[in-house]
Each structure stands twice: as C-alpha cells, then as structure tokens.
MINU-765224 format. One record per residue (C-alpha): residue number from 1; residue in one letter; chain; x, y, z. Coordinates in steps of 0.05 Angstrom, whole numbers, padded with zeros to 5 digits. Each point is the difference from the previous one (the first is absolute). Layout:
- NUM,a,A,X,Y,Z
...
This chain:
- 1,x,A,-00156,02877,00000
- 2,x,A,-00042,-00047,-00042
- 3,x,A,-00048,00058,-00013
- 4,x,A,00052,00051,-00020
- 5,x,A,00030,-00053,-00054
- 6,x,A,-00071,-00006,-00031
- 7,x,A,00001,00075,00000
- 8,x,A,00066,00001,-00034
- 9,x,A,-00018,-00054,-00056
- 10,x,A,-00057,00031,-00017
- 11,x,A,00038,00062,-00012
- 12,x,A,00048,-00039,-00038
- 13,x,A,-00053,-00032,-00049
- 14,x,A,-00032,00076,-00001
- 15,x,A,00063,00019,-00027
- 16,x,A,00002,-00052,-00054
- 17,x,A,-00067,00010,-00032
- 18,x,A,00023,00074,-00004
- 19,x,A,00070,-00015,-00031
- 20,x,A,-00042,-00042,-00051
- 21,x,A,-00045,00058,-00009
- 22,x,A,00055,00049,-00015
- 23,x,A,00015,-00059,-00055
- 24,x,A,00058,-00028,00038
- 25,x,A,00020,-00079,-00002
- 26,x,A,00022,-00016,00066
- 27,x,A,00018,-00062,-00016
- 28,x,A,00064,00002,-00057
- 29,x,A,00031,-00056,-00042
- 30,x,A,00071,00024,00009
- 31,x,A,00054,00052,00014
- 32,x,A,00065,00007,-00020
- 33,x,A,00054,00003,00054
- 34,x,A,00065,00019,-00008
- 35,x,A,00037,-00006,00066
- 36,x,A,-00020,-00018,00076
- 37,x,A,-00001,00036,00065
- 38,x,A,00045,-00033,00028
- 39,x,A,00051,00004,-00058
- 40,x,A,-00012,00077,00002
- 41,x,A,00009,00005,00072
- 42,x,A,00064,-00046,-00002
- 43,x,A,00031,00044,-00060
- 44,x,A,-00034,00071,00019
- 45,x,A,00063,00046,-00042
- 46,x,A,-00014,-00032,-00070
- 47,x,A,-00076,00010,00004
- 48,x,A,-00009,00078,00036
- 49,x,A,-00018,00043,-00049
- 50,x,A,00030,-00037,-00065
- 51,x,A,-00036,-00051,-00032
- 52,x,A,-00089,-00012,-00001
- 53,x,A,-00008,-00058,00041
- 54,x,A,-00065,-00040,00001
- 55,x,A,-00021,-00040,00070
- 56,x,A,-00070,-00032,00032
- 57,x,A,-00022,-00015,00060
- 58,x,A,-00044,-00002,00056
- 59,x,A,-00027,00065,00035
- 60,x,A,00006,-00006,00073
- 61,x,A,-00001,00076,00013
- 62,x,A,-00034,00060,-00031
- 63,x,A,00002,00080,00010
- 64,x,A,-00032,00047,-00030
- 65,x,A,00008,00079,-00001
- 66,x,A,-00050,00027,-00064
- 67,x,A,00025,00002,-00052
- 68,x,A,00069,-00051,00022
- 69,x,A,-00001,-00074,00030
- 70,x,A,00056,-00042,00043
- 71,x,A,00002,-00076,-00005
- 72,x,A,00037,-00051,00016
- 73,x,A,00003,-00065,-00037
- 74,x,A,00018,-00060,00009
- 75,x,A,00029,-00068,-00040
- 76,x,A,00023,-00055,00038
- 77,x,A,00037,00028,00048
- 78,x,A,00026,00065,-00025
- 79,x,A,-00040,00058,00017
- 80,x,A,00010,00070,-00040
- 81,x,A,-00039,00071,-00005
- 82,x,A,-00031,00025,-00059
- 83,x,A,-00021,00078,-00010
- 84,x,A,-00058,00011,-00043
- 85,x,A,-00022,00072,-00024
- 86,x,A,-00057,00016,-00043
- 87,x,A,00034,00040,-00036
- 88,x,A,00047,-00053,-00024
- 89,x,A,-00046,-00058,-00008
- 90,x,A,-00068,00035,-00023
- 91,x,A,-00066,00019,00040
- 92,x,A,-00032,-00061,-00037
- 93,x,A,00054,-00049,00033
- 94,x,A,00008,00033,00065
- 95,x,A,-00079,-00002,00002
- 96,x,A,00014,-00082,-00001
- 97,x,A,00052,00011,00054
- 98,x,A,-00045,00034,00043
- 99,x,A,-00048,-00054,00006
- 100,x,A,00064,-00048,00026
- 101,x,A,-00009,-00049,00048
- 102,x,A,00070,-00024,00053
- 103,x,A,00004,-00077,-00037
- 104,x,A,-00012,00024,-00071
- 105,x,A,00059,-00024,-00046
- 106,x,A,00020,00063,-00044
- 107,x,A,00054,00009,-00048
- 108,x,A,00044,00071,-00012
- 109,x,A,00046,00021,-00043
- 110,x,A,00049,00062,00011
- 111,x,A,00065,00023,00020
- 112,x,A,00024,-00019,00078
- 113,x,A,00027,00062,00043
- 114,x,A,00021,00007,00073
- 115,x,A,-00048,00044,00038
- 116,x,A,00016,00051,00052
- 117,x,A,00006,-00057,00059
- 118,x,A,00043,-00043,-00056
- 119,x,A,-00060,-00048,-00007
- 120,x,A,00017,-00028,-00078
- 121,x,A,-00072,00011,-00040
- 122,x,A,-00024,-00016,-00064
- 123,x,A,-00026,00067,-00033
- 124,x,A,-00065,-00032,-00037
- 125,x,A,-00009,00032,-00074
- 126,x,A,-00041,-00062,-00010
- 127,x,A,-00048,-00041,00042
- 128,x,A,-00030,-00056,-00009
- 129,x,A,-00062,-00043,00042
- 130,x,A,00014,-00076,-00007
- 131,x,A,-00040,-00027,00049
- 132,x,A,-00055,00018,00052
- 133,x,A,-00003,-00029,00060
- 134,x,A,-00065,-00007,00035
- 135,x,A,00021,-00024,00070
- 136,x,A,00031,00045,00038
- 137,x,A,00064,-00025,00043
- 138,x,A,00009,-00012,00070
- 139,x,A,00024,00058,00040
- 140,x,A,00077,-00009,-00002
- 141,x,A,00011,-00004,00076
- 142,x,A,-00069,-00033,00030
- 143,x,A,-00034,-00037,-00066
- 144,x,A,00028,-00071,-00011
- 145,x,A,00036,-00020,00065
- 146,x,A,-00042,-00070,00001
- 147,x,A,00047,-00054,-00018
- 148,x,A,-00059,-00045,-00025
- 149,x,A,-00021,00065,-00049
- 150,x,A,00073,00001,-00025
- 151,x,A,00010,-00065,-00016
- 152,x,A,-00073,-00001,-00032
- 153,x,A,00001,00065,-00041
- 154,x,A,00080,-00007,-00011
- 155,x,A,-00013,00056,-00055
- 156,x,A,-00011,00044,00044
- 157,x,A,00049,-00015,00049
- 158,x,A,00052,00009,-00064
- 159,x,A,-00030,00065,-00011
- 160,x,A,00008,00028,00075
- 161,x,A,00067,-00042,00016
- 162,x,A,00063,00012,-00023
- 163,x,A,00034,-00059,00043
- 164,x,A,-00052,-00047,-00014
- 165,x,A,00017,00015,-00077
- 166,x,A,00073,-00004,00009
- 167,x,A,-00006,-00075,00032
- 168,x,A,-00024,-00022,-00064
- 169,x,A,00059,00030,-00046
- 170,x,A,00038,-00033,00061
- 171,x,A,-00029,-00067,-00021
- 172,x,A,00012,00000,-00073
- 173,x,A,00073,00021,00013
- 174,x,A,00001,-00067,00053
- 175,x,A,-00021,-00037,-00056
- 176,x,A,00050,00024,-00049
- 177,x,A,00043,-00004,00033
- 178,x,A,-00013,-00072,00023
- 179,x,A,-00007,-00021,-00076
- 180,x,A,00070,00039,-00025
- 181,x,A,00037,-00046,00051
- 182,x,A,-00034,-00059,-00021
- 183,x,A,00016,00020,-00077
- 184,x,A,00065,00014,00025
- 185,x,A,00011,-00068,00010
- 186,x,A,-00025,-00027,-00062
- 187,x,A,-00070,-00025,00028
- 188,x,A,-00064,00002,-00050
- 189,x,A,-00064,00029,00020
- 190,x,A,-00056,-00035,-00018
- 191,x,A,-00081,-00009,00015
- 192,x,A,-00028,-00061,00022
- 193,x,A,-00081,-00017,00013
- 194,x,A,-00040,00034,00047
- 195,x,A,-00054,-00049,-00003
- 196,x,A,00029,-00068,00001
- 197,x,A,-00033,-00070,00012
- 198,x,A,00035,-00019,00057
- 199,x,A,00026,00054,00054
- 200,x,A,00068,-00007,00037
- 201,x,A,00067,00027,00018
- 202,x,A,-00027,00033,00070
- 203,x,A,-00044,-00023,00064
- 204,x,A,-00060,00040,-00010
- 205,x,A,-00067,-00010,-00021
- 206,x,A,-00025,00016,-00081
- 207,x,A,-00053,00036,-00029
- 208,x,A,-00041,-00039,-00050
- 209,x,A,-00036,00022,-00064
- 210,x,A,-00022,-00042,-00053
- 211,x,A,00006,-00005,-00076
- 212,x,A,-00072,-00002,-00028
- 213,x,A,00032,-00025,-00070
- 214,x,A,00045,-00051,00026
- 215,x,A,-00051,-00015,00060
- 216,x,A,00058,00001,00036
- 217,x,A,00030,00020,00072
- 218,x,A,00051,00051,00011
- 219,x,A,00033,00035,00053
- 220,x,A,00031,00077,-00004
- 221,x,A,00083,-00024,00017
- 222,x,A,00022,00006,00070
- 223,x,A,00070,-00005,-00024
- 224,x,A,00036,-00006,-00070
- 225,x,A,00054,-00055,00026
- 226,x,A,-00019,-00057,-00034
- 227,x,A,00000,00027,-00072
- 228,x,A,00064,00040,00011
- 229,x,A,00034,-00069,00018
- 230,x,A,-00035,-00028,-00063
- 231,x,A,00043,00052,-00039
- 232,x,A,00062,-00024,00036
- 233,x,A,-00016,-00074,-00016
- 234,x,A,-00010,00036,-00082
- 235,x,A,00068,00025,00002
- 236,x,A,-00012,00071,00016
- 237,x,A,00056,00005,00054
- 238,x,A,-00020,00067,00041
- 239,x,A,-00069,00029,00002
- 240,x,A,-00039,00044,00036
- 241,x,A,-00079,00023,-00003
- 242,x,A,-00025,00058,00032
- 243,x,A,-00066,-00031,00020
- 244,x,A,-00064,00021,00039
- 245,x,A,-00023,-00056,00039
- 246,x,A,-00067,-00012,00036
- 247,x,A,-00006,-00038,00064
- 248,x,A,-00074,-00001,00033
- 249,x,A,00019,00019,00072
- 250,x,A,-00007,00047,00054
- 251,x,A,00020,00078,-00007
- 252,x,A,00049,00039,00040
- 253,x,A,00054,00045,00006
- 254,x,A,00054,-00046,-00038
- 255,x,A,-00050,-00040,-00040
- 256,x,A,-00055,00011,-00061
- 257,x,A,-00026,-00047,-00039
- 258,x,A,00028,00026,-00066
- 259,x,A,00073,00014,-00001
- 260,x,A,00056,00003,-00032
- 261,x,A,00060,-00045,-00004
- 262,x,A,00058,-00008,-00039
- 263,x,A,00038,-00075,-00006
- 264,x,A,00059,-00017,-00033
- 265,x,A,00032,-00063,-00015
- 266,x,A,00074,-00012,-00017
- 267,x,A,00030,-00069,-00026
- 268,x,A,00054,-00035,00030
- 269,x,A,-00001,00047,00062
- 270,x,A,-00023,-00018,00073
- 271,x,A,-00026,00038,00047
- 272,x,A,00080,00038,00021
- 273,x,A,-00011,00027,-00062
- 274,x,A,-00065,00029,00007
- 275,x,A,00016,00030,00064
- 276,x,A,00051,00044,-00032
- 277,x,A,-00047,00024,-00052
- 278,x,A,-00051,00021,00052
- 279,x,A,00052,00036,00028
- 280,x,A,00021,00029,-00059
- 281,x,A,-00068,00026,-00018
- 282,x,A,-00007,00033,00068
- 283,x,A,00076,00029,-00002
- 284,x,A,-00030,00040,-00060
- 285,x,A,-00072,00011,00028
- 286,x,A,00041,00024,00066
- 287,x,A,00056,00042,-00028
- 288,x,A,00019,00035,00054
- 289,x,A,-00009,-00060,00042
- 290,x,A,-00045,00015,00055
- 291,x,A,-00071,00027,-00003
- 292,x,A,-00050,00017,00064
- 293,x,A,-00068,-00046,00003
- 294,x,A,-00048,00019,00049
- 295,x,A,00047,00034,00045
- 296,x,A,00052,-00055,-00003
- 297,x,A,00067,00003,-00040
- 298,x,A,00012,-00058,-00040
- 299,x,A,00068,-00016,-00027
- 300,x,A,-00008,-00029,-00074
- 301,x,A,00087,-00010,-00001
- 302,x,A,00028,-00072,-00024
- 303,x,A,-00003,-00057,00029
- 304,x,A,-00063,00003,00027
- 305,x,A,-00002,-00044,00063
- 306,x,A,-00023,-00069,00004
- 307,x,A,-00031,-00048,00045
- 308,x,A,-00033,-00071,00009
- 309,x,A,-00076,-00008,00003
- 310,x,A,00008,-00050,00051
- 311,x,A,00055,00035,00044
- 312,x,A,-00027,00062,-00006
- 313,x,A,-00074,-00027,00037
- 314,x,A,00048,-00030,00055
- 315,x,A,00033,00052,00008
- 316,x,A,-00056,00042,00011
- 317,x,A,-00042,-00039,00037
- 318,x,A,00045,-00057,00032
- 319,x,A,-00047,-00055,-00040
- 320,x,A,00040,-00046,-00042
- 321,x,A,-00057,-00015,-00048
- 322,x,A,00035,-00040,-00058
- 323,x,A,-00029,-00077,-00002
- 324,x,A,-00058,00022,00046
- 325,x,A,-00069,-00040,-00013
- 326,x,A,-00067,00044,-00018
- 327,x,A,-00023,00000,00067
- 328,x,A,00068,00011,00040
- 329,x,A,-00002,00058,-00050
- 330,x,A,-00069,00018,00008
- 331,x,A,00025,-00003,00090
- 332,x,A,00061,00050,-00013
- 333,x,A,-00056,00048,-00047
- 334,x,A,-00042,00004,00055
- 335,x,A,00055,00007,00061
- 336,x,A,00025,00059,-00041
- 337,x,A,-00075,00034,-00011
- 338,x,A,00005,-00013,-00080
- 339,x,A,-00071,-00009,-00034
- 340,x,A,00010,-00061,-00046
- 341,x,A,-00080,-00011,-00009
- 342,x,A,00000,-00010,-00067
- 343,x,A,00071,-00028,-00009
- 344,x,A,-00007,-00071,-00016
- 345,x,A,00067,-00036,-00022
- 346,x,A,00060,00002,00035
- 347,x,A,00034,00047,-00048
- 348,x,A,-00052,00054,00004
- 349,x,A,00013,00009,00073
- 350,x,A,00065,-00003,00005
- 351,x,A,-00011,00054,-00059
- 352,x,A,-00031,00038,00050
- 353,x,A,00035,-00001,00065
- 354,x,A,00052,00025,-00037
- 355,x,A,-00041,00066,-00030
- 356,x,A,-00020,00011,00072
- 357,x,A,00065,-00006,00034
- 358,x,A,00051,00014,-00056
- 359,x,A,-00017,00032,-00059
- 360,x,A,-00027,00063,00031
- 361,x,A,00078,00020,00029
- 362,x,A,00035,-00004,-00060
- 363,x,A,-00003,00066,-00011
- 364,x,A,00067,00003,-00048
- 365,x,A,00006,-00041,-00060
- 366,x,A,00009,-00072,00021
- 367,x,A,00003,-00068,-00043
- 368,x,A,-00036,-00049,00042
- 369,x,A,00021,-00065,-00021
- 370,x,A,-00010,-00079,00010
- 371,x,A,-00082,-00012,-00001
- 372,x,A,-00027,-00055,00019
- 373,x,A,-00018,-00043,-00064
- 374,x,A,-00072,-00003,00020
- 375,x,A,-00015,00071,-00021
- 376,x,A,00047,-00011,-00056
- 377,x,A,-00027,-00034,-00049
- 378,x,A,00040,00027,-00069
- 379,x,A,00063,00006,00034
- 380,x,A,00067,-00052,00000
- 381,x,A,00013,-00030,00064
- 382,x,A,00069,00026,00035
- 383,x,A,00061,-00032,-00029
- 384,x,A,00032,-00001,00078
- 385,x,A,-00058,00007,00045
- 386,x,A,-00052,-00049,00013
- 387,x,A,-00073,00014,00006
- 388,x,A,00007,00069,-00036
- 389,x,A,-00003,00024,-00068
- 390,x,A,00049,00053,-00035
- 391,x,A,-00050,00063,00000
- 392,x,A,00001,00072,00027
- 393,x,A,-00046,00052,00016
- 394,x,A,00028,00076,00002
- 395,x,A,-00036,00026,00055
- 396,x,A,00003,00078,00006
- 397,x,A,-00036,00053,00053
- 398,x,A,-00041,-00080,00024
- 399,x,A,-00017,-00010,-00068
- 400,x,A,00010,-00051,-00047
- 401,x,A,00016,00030,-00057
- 402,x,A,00012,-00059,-00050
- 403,x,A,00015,-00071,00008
- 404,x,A,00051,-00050,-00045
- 405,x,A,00023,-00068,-00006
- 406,x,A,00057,-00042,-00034
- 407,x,A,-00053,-00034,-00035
- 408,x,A,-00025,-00070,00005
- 409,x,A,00017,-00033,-00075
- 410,x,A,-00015,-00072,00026
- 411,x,A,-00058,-00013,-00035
- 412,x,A,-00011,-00069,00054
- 413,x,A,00014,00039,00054
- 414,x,A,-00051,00063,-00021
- 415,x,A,-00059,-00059,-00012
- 416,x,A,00012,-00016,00062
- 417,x,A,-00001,00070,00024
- 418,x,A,-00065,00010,-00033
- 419,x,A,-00029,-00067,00027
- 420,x,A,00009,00026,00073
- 421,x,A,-00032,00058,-00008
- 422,x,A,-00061,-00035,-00031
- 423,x,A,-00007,-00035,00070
- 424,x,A,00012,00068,00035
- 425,x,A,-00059,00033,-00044
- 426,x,A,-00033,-00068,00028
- 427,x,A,00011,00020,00065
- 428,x,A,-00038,00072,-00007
- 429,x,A,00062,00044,-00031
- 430,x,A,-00040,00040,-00050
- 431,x,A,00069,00035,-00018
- 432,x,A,00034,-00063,-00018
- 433,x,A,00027,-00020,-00070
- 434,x,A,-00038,-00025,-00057
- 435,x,A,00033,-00062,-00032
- 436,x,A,00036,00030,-00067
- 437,x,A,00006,-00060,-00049
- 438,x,A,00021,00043,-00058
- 439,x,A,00054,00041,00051
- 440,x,A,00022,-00075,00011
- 441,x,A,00002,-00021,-00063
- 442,x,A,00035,00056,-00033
- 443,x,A,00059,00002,00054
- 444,x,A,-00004,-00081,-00016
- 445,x,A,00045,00022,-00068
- 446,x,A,00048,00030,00048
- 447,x,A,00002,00069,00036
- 448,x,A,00083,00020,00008
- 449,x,A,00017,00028,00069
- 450,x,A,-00031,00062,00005
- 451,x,A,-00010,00060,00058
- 452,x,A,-00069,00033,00006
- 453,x,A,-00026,00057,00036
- 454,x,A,-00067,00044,00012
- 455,x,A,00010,00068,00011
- 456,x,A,-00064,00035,00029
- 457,x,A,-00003,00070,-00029
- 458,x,A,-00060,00035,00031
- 459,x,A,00035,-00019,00074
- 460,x,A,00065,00029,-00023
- 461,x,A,-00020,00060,-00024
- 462,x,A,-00035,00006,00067
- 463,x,A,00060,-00001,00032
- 464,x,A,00039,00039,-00054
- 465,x,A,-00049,00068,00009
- 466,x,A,-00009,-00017,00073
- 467,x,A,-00075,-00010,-00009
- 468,x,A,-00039,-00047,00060
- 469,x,A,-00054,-00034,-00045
- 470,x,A,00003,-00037,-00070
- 471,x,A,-00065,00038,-00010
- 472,x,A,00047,00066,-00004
- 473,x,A,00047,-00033,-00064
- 474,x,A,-00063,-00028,-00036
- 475,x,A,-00037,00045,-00035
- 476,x,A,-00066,-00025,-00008
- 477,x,A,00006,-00054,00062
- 478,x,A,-00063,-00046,00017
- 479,x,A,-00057,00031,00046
- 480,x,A,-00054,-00026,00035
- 481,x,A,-00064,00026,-00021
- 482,x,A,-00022,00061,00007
- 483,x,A,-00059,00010,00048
C-alpha cells in the first residue's frame, strides 16, 4: 500500500511541474464565491438554470470521457457535481484540468442543471485551480481506520469523515448554546489568567513554566475558581469564563490534560439555585428530552434525581462509611477489591470508593449531593446536616460532568480550609491545595452569598453526539509520541 502511495505522489508532483510548465499557478490568492453547496442543494428551484453561480471545493472524484470530465466536489460537508467541456472552458484550461489530482481544491463557475439521473450539476464555463495537493488521500473505505492516525492527522480525518466533522459544529452549537442561557440570565463573560502564581480551585496537580523576566514561577490554571469569586467579591454579581484548563495527569477515555470548562458564578444564590440552571441548560441542550449514549437511553426531563454521597455508598455496598478513620477506610477499600494505592487522606478514598461503586450506575442525570467536607475545600458547610458541605455533582452516563458549591465566603473558615490541606500535601497529597493568601484576602472585604458551578464541556458533548472518548470531541487532543 505504502508503495502504491509513493507511486501516486510522485504522479501528483509530476503533475505540478507540468501545470507550472503550461504557465499555470497552482497555488491562487483568492476566488470569489457566491453561494455554497449546501445552500444550492437546500434551495435547488431558484438556482437550475437561472442565475451564474460561483462554488469551490475539494475533488474527491474525477471522470473523464475526451473531450468531457465528471467531478464531484466537495466543501464541508456538501458534496455537488460539476460538468466541464472543452468546448466551454477552452483547450488551454481543460489542458490544466487534465492534469487534476482527487484532493486538489478547484473553483467553477457556471450555470447548475439536473442531469438525466436528476443529479443537480454545475455546468463549468469557467474553471479555476486553487490549490494542488501533493498527498494523495486515503482510500475512502480501507485508508484511515487507525484511531491513533485520526486523532494525529485530524485533517485528514475531516477530509474523509463527515460525522467526525459534524461533532465539531455539534460542539460550537453546545457552547452557544450554554453561553445564550447564561446571557439570558444577565451573567458577564469574562477572561481570567491562564498562568497565575498560585494554582487552585480543583484537586489536581499543575504544570509549571517560568517567567524569565520576572524570574518567576508559574503554573498553566487547573481551574479559573478563584478569580471568578474575586469578581464576585468586585461587585460583578454573575459571571462565567469559558476556560481551558490544564491538569498534569493521566490520559483516558473521559480525561485529557487540556480541556475545556465553563464556570459560572451567581451572587446571592446557593447551590438550589444552581441546580436549576444546570437543568435549564440541559432542558435546552436536550430538547426533545431524551437522547441514546452508548446504547443506553438517558432521560434529560426535570427534576433530575437526587441522592446522598453517603447513603448512596451504603446503600450499595451495606458500609456505613461516614466518621470512619483512614485505616477503617483503608479495611472497607480493600474488603470491597478497591485500589486506593495512591490515595492518601481520608477524603481521597472515600472519593474513590464511591467512583468504583457508585458513580459508574448513574446512568441518567443525577445530582449527587452532601460530600464530605474533606474533599470540599471551597464549598459552605450544610446549613442542616453535619459533617457535609452544600455541593453537587451532576453525574450523567457514570460521569461527572461538572461539580458546584454554595460557596464558602468565611474568609476564617477558608484559612482554615487551606491550612488543612497544607498538612495533607504534608502527608504526600501532591493534588492538594496551595495556600491562596490573596483569594483570602480579597474575600476578607466580603464575598455576598453566592452559587458556583463547573460545567465540563468536552465530557458533555461526549455524551451529547454519543461519542466514547474525549479524544473524539477534541480536535487536536494530546498524543504520546510517535515511534
């Protein structure tokens, strides 16, 4: 195969030097379009035989019979047939057109018709070569079925793949829509630092750069929390950041180590509040209220179920876990086969035995609500319940798909926070908080009551084109290197 594809680009550059020979630029500045494909193909009555029209595209087929040639073009996802006759565009031209590779970009100009099979076609009176390409693509059926390929050469895999292309118009609807709601309700976006001095808002561990001016180190943000709340404490009552964050961990099917998130913060709101929102945004994600995921229906219709962290792991698994000590915890891990290796606190593996026992059969949306404090750190403690903070995590198809608080505003109570998670970064928890002084400081002038939430947008539209890896919804995700 790799022998017939050095054939083929050879022929390809062949062809170049003797489109440059016949004093052709392969290689244009412009061209003038006046409509699309698709628009053509979507209004086919105003175009046939009436007005010139003017489209480009990619040429994925070509057919040639003397002194006539077939193609068929392609823009993004709109595919059309073009007719071009010697006659009509010039033996100098069609001399051009000859030499034609499938994946050169052309341009034509000309009247569209029906043909006998009432295939609509663009009658060329005018070609034009925009650019040459030189690589010749995979064979539709057999030539770029290796996932690693298509996530590494993702132009190609646009090229070839429709549905892979229509995931990512799928995504920047998601978002849209996402920020219309959140406009909607009188929230400001706004951008806060990627590279900030001190890193917070999320358990996970930074990556670190450093500012040769400043001599200074920095870290890429694993979460934008801190300064949104910053904004809060300034008076901005509801804002929101689409963010990418960067957390140096592992890679798999739900995780990379660039993604995207979007938080938003709302003043004098608690968590209830935030709940409906989330709800809200997936009543309009969802509008026909159910979607399939995997082969499983899930049912997006208000109000989404919820239930206890602690309850829920009983329930389960008949351990009452609440007020346990590290190693009774550490006993019931191991009695039900849960690898806690590298779990060092308390909160981590409780963390953990519920992903392992919980998490994965919430298959329809579901708030899970009441964490412990010690994986909690940002969030108010329960106005009713002791032990447990006022936080939920929507959970949909066994994932976490976001995570939210009524937010801590005690500015005693979060140096505190931040003082135990100095000892558990003591104790080996490389994912632990940094102490924030300036976070303490500025919600020291007085932070209102206010509802926050993290949305993770690369999961959801997972779930939302029914795709099983983050690595499908990103387009350029992160690789190991190739051999």
């Amino acid at each position: 195969m790799s022998e017939d594809r050095n054939v083929l680009e050879k022929q390809m550059i062949e062809n170049l030097k003797k489109m440059r020979e016949l004093g052709e630029n392969p290689y244009k500045y412009r061209y003038d379009i006046t409509h699309s494909i698709k628009e053509i193909l979507e209004r086919p009555d105003d175009f046939i035989e009436k007005e010139v029209v003017s489209v480009a595209g990619r040429v994925i087929s070509k057919r040639r019979h003397g002194k006539i040639m077939f193609l068929d073009i392609k823009d993004e996802m709109s595919k059309m047939q073009v007719y071009l006759r010697k006659d009509d565009i010039g033996a100098d031209i069609y001399e051009i057109a000859k030499l034609m590779d499938i994946g050169d970009i052309i341009g034509v100009k000309g009247q569209i018709f029906k043909t006998k099979t009432e295939e609509l076609t663009v009658k060329s009176d005018e070609f034009t070569l925009l650019s040459k390409s030189l690589k010749p693509l995979p064979e539709k059926f057999h030539g770029l079925q290796d996932k690693e390929i298509r996530y590494r050469k993702r132009y190609i895999d646009l090229i070839m793949n429709d549905d892979v292309k229509a995931v990512f118009f799928k995504r920047s609807e998601i978002i849209e829509t996402i920020r219309k709601i959140l406009k909607g309700y009188n929230f400001l976006e706004v951008e806060t630092p990627v590279l900030q001095p001190v890193y917070g808002g999320a358990f996970a561990e930074p990556f670190t750069t450093h500012h040769n001016a400043q001599d200074m180190k920095l870290y890429l943000r694993i979460a934008n929390e801190l300064y949104l709340k910053r904004l809060i404490v300034g008076g901005i009552n509801r804002v929101f950041e689409f963010a990418k964050d960067f957390r140096n961990e592992g890679m798999d099917k739900t995780h990379n180590p660039e993604f995207t998130q979007v938080e938003f913060y709302q003043a004098y709101a608690d968590y209830e509040d935030m709940m409906n929102i989330v709800e809200e945004i997936f009543e309009n994600l969802v509008p026909n209220g159910s979607i399939e995921y995997q082969g499983q229906k899930i049912d997006f219709k208000r109000p989404w179920k919820r239930i206890d962290f602690y309850g829920s792991i009983k329930e389960k698994t008949g351990f009452d876990i609440k007020d346990k000590t590290v190693d009774e915890l550490k006993d019931i891990a191991k009695k039900l086969h849960i690898d806690i290796e590298n779990k060092k606190t308390s909160g981590k593996i409780i963390d953990e035995i519920f992903s392992e026992t919980v998490q994965n059969d919430l298959i329809n949306p579901t708030f899970v609500i009441n964490q412990p404090i010690d994986i909690s750190p940002l969030a108010k403690m329960h106005r009713d319940i002791p032990g447990v903070v006022e936080r939920f995590e929507p959970i949909i198809a066994g994932m976490e798909v976001g995570n939210a608080f009524s937010e801590l505003n005690d500015p005693l109570e979060q140096e505190q926070r931040f003082n135990e998670q100095v000892k558990e970064r003591k104790l080996g928890d490389s994912e632990a908080f940094e102490f924030d002084i300036e976070f303490i400081e500025a919600i020291k002038y007085g932070m209102p009551p206010t509802g926050g939430v993290g949305l993770g947008i690369d999961r959801i539209v997972m779930i939302l084109t029914d795709s099983p890896s983050i690595r499908d919804v990103i387009l350029f995700p992160l690789l190991k290197k190739e051999k």
